[in-house]
DSSP file (Angstrom, degrees, kcal/mol; ACC not computed):
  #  RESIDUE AA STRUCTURE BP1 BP2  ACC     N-H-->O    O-->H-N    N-H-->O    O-->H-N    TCO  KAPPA ALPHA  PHI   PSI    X-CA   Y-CA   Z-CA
    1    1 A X              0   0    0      0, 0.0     2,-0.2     0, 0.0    49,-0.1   0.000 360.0 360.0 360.0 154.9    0.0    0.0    0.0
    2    2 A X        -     0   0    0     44,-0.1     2,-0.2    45,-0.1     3,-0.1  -0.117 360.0-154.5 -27.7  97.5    1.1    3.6   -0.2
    3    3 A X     >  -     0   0    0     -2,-0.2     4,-0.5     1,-0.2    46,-0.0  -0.820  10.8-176.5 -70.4 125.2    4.1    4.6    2.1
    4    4 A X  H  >>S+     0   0    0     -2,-0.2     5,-0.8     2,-0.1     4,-0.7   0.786  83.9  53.4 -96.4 -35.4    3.9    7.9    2.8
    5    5 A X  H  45S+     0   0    0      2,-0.2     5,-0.1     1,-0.2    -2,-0.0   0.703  99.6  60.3 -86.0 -22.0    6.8    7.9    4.5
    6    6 A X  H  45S+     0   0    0      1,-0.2    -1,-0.2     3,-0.1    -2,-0.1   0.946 113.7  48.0 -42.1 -56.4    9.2    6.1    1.6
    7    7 A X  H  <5S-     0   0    0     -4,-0.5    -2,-0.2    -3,-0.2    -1,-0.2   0.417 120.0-106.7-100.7  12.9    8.3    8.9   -0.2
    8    8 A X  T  <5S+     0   0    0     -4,-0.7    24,-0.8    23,-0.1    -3,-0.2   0.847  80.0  58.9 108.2  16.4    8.7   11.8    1.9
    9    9 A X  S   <S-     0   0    0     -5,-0.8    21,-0.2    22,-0.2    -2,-0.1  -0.421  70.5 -95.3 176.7  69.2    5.3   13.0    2.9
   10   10 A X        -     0   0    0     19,-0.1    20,-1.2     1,-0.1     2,-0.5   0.447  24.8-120.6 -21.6 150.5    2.2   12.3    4.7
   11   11 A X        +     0   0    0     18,-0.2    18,-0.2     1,-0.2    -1,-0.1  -0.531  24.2 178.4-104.4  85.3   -1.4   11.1    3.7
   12   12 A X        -     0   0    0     -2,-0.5     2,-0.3     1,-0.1    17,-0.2   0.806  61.5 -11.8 -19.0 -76.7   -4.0   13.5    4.6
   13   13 A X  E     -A   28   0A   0     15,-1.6    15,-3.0     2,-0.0     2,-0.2  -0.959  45.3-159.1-161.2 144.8   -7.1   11.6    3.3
   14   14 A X  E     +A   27   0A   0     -2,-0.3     2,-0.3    13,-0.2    13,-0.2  -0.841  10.6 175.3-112.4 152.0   -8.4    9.0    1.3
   15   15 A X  E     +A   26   0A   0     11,-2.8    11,-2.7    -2,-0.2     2,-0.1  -0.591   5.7 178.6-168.6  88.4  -11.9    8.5   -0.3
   16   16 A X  E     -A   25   0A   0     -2,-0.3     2,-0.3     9,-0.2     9,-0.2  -0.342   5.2-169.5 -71.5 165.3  -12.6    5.7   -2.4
   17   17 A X  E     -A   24   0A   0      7,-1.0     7,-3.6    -2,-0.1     2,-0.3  -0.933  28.3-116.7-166.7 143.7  -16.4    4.9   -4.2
   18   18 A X  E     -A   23   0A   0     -2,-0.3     5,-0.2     5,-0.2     3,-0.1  -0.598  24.7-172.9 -74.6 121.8  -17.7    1.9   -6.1
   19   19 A X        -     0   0    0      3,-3.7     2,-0.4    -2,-0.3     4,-0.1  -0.492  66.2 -58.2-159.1  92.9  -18.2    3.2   -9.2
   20   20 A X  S    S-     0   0    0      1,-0.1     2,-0.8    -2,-0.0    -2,-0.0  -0.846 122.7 -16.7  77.8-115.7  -20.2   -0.3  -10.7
   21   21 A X  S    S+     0   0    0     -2,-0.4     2,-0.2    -3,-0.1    -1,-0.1  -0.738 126.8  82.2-113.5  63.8  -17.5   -2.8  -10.2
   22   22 A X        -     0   0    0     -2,-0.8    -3,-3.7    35,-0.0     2,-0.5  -0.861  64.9-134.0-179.2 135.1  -14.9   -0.8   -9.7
   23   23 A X  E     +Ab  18  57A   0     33,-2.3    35,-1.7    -2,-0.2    36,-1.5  -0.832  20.8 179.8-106.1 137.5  -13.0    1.5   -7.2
   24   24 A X  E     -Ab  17  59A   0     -7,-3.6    -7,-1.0    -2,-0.5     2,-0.3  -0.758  15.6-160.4-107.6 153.3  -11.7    5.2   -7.9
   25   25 A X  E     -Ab  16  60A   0     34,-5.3    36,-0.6    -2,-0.3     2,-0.5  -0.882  27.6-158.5-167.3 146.8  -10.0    7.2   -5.5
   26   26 A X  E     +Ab  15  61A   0    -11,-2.7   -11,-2.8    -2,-0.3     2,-0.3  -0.897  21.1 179.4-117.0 141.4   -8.8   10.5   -4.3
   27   27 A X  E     -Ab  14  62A   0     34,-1.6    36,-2.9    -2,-0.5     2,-0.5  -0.974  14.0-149.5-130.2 138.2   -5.9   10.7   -2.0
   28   28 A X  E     -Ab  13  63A   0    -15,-3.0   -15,-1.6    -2,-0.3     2,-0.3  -0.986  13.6-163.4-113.0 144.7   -4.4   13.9   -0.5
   29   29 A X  E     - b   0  64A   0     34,-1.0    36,-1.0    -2,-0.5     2,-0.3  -0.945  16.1-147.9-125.6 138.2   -0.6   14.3    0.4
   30   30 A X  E     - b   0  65A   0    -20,-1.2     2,-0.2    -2,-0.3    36,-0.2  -0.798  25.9-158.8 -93.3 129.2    1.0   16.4    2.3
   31   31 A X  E     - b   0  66A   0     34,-2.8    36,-0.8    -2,-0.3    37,-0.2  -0.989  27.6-135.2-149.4 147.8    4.8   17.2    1.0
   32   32 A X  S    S+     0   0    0    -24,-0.8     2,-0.2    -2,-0.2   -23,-0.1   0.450  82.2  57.0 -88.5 -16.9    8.0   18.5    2.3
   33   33 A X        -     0   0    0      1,-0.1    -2,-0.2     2,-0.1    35,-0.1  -0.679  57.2-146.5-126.5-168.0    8.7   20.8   -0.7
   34   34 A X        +     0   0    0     -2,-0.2     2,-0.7    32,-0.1    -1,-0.1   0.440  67.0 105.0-111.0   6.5    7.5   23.9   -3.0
   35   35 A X    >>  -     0   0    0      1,-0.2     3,-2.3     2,-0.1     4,-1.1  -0.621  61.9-153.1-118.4 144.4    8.7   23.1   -6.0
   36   36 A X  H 3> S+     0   0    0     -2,-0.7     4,-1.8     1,-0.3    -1,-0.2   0.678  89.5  61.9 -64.2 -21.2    5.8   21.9   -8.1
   37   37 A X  H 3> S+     0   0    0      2,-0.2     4,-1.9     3,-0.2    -1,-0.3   0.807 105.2  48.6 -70.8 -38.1    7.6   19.6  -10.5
   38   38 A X  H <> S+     0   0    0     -3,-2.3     4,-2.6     2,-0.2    -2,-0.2   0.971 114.4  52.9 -68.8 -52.7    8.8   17.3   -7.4
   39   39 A X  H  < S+     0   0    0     -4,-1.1    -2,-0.2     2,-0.2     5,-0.2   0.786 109.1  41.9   9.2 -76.0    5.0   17.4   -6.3
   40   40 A X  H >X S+     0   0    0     -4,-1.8     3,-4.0     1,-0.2     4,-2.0   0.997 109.2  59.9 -79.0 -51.3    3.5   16.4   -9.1
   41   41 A X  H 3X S+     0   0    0     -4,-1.9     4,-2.1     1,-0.3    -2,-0.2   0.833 112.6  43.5 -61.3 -44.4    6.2   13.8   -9.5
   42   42 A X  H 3< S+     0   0    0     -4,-2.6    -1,-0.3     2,-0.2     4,-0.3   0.341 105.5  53.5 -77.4  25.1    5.1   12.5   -6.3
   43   43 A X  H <> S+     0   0    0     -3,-4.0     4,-4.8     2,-0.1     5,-0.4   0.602 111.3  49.3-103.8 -55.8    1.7   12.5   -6.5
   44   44 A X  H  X S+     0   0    0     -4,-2.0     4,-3.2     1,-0.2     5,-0.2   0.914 111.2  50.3 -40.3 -59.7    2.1   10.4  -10.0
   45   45 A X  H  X S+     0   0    0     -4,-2.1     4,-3.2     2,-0.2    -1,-0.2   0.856 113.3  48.4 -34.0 -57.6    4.5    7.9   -8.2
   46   46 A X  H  > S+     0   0    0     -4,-0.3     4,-3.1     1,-0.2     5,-0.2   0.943 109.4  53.3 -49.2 -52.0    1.6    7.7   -5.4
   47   47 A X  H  X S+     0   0    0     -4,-4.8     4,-1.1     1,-0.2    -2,-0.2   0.841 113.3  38.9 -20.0 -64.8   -0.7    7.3   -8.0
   48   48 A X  H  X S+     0   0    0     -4,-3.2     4,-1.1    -5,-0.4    -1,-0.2   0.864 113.5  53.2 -63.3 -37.4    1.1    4.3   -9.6
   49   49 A X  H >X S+     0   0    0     -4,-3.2     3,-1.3     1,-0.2     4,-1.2   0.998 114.7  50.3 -66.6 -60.7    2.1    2.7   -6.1
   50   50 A X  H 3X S+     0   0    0     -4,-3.1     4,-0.8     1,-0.3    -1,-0.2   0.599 106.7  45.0 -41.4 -28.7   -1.9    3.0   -5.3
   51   51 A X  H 3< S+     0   0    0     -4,-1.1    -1,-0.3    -5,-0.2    -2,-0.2   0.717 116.2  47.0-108.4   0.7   -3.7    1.5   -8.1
   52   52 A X  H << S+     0   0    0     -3,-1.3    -2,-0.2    -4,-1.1    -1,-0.1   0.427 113.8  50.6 -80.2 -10.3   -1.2   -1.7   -8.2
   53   53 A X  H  < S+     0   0    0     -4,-1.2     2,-0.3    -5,-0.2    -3,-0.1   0.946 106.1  59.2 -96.2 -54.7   -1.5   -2.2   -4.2
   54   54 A X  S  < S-     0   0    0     -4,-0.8     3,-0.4     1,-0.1     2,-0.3  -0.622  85.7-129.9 -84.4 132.8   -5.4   -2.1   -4.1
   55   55 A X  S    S+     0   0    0     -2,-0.3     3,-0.1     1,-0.2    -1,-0.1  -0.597  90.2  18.8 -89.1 131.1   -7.5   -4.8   -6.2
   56   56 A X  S    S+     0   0    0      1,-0.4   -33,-2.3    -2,-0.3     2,-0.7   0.330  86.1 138.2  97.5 -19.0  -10.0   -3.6   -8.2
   57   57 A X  E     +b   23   0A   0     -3,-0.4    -1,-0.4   -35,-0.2   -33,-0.2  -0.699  15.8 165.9 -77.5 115.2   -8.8    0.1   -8.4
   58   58 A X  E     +     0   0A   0    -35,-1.7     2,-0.6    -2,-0.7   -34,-0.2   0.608  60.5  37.1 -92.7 -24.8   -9.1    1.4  -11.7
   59   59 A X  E     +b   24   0A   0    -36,-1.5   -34,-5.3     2,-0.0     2,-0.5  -0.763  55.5 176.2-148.8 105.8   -8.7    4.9  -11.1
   60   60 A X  E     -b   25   0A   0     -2,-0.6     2,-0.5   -36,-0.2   -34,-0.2  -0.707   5.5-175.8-122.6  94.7   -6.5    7.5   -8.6
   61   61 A X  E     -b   26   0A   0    -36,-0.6   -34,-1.6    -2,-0.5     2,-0.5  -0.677   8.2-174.7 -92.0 120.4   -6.2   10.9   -8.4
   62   62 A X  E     -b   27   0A   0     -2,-0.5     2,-0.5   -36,-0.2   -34,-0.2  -0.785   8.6-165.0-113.4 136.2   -3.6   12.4   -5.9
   63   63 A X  E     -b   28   0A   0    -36,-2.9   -34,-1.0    -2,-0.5   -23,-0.1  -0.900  13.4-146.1-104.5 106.4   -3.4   16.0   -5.3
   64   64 A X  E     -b   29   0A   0     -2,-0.5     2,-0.3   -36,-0.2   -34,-0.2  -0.114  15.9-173.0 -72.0 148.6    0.2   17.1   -3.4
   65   65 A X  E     -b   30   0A   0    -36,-1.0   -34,-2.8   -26,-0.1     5,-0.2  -0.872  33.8-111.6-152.4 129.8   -0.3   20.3   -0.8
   66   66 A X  E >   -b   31   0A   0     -2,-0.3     3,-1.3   -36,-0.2   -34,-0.2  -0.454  27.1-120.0 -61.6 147.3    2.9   21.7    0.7
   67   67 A X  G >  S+     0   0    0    -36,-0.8     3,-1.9     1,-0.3     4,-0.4   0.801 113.3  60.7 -57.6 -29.7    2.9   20.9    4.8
   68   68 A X  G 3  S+     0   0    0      1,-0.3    -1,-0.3   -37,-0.2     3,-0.1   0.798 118.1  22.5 -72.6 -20.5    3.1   24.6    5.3
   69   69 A X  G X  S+     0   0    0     -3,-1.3     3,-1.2     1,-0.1    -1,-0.3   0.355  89.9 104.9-118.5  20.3   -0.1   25.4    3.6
   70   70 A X  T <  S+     0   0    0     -3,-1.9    -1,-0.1     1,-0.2    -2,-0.1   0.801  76.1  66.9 -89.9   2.2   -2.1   21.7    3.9
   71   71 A X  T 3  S+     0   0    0     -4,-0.4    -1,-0.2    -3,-0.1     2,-0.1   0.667  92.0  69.0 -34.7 -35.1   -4.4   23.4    6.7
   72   72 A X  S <  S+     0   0    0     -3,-1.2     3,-0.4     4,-0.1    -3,-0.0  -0.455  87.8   5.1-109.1 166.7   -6.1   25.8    4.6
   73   73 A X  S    S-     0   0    0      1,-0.2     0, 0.0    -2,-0.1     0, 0.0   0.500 110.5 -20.7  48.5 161.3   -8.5   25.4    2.0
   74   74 A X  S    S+     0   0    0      1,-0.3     2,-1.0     3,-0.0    -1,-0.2   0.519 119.5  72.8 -30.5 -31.1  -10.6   22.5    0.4
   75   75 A X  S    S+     0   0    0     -3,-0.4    -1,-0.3     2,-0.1    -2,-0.1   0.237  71.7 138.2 -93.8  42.2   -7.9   19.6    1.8
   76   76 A X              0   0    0     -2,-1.0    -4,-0.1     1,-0.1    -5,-0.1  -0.319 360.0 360.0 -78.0 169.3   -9.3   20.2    5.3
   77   77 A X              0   0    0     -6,-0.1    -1,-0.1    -2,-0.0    -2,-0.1   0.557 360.0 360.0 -60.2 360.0   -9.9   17.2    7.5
């Protein structure tokens, strides 16, 4: 399953749905830098690690928020 800690970062929340026979999911992470290219590059990586560890997940969209700002706004608990 997802390590957040392999890669450098906490996991705020997860929130899977059945959608028919099939699971989708959004994960937020929280991550140790600003610069958006490392970000995204660990949010993809999460991505990938997440839909080969869970059966039956077709579909995972990770969003990154630097630690300093993942308080605020929409990625509240």
């Amino acid at each position: 399953m997802l390590s957040p800690h392999s890669l450098g970062q906490s996991v705020r929340r997860v929130r899977m749905r059945w959608i028919g026979h099939e699971l989708h999911a959004g994960v937020d992470l929280v991550v140790d830098t600003f610069d958006g290219a490392e970000a995204h590059r660990l949010a993809h990586n999460a991505e990938h690690e997440v839909t080969h560890a869970v059966p039956r997940l077709r579909k995972a969209v990770v969003h990154a928020y630097p630690a300093e700002f993942a308080g605020h706004g929409h990625a509240g608990p």
